[in-house]
Steps between C-alpha positions, in 0.01 A plus 500: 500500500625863446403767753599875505362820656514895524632630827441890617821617754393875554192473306745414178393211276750220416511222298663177660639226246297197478591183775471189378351219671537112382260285605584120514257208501564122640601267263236249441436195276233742338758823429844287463633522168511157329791609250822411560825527348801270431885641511610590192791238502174236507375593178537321218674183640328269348385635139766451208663799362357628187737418187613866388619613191885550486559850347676506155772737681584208716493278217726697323754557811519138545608430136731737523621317818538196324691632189762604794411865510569679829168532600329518872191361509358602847227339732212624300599340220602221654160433661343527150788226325455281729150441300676391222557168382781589248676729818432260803656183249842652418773440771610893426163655738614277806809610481450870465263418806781332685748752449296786537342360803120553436297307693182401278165607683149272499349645228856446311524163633136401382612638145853275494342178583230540256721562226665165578139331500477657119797367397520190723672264224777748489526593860582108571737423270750760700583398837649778541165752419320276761742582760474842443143558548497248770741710698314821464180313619675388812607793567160677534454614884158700398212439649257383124319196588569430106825500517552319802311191408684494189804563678380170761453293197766604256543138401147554319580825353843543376611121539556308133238227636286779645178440238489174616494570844224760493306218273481269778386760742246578228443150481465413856247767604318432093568901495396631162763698269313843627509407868871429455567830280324662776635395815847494375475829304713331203431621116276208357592595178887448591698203374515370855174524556449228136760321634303459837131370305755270301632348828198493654283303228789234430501416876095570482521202281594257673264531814150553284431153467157426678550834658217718423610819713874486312355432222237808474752695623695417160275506254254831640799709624853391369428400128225779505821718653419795227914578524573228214543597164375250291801307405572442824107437594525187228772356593410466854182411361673204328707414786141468783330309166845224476516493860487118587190604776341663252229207443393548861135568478515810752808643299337394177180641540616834626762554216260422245301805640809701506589495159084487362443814695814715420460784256820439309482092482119393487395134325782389317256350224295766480641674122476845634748414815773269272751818466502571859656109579809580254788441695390270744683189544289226204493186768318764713260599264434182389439344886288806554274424197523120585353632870226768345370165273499232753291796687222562265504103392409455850244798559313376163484178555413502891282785504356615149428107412214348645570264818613160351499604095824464407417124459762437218803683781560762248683715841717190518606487194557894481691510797739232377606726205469801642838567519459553148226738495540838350197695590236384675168679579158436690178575245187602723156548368295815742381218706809327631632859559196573745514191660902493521503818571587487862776191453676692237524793736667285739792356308492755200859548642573115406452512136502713201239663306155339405280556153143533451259326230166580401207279358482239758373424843828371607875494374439142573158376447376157695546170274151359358 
């Protein structure tokens, strides 16, 4: 509150300056302030540095560095270099940081061991390149959560075998290739990264067999992984179709949907999808067909054909050759589709596409 008054000393008016007064109420649960606020060393501990764009100055300074020209690159620059893949590879930027004694900060350090994720096939071929960055990891005292987790498992980040050690973790917990990205804040678009889904679906392999939780976790999240480019996609499509456990029914069944349902394979004998299986290993093709015919044999013959029918074993003898079947497809009249309707939405994932036929009752009509 402000107060202030007019006194009159011998009848004379003056003016007296305002006092203030401060009033103060309790603190209650009603009036307490429900905002609160974290130390500024707290923030950002735990969310990845954003990737910045190294200034063509800095660029320019570090080529003339490595031509041999006297040049000083200072810390700013050096906190933008350390970004690059081309700077953090070449033996010449950890020894100007040696011998000019600059200690790399978090943000830095984020930056240096991403660029050897990007170029993770060159990064292991030098022994000496992995020491490097391994020392300036381990000798991070900061307080980043990011760093120090890396930092307690550098055997999975900067180690030669370190894909295949974060693929079993991924493996063990059935952690999906975002969950891992995530919660290791690693570039899934890196070459580590690939070489991590590569490790982790050759040892995925070999535990899928009547395993239905390993092997949805294969075919819905690792082959679906949308970080393959499609050369790489076939050929580890090839390699889950030639596994040996392949023919499980569980495995079967679900990689039959996989490769149906993806929008760059689809039904290998339907015309319109035969360019997008170029490349693909043939003996994988051809067991995949082989599985998509035994499929709809099956489906026509046990579901679409009257109960006890097929009196001269026509599924008997189709099965037998099936092996040799090219294309194969279920014909439905309007009727078998409304009363097969339900059953065909249940293992739709199992085989491939079905036809349609007009002018009769049913695609197969009752014997006289």
């Amino acid at each position: 509150t402000v107060t202030g008054a007019y006194s009159t000393p011998n009848g004379a008016k003056q003016w007296h300056p305002p006092r203030f007064a401060l009033s103060f109420w309790p603190l209650t649960p009603q009036n307490r302030c429900s905002t609160t606020f974290g130390t500024g060393s707290s923030l950002g501990q735990d969310r990845p540095a954003a990737v910045p764009t190294c200034p063509d100055q800095y660029l320019r300074a570090w080529k003339a560095f490595s031509r041999g020209d006297p040049v000083e690159l200072g810390n700013r620059a050096v906190r933008y270099l350390a970004w690059e893949p081309d700077v953090v590879l070449d033996p010449r930027f950890h020894r100007y940081l040696r011998d000019a004694k600059v200690d790399l900060g978090a943000r830095s350090l984020q930056g240096l061991v991403r660029a050897c994720h990007l170029r993770w096939p060159e990064f292991v071929k030098s022994e000496a390149m992995q020491e490097f960055a391994a020392r300036r990891l381990r000798k991070y005292r900061g307080t980043n959560r990011i760093l120090t987790r890396w930092k307690e498992s550098i055997k999975v980040i900067l180690h030669v075998d370190g894909p295949e050690a974060l693929a079993a973790r991924m493996l063990e917990g059935l952690r999906t290739p975002q969950m891992t990205a995530s919660e290791w804040n690693v570039d899934a678009n890196s070459d580590y990264f690939g070489s991590a889904m590569r490790a982790l679906l050759k040892k995925a392999r070999t535990q899928w067999r009547g395993q239905a939780k390993v092997a949805e976790f294969v075919c819905q999240h690792v082959l679906a992984w949308e970080g393959w480019t499609m050369d790489q996609l076939k050929k580890e499509v090839s390699d889950s179709i030639l596994h040996p456990d392949a023919t499980d029914k569980i495995v079967n069944d679900l990689l039959k949907a996989f490769v149906l349902r993806h929008p760059k394979l689809g039904d290998p004998t339907y015309p319109a999808n035969r360019t997008n299986w170029l490349g693909v290993h043939p003996e994988a093709l051809r067991r995949l067909v082989e599985w998509l015919s035994k499929a709809n044999i099956t489906f026509f013959f046990e579901h679409v054909f009257a109960k006890g029918e097929d009196r001269h074993l026509r599924k008997r003898f189709w099965l037998r050759y099936v092996s040799h079947v090219v294309r194969s497809r279920a014909l439905l009249c309007p009727s078998d589709l409304a009363r097969l309707r339900n059953h065909i939405r249940q293992i739709g994932r199992e085989m491939g596409n079905f036809g349609m036929i007009r002018g009769y009752n049913r695609a197969c009509p009752k014997s006289s």
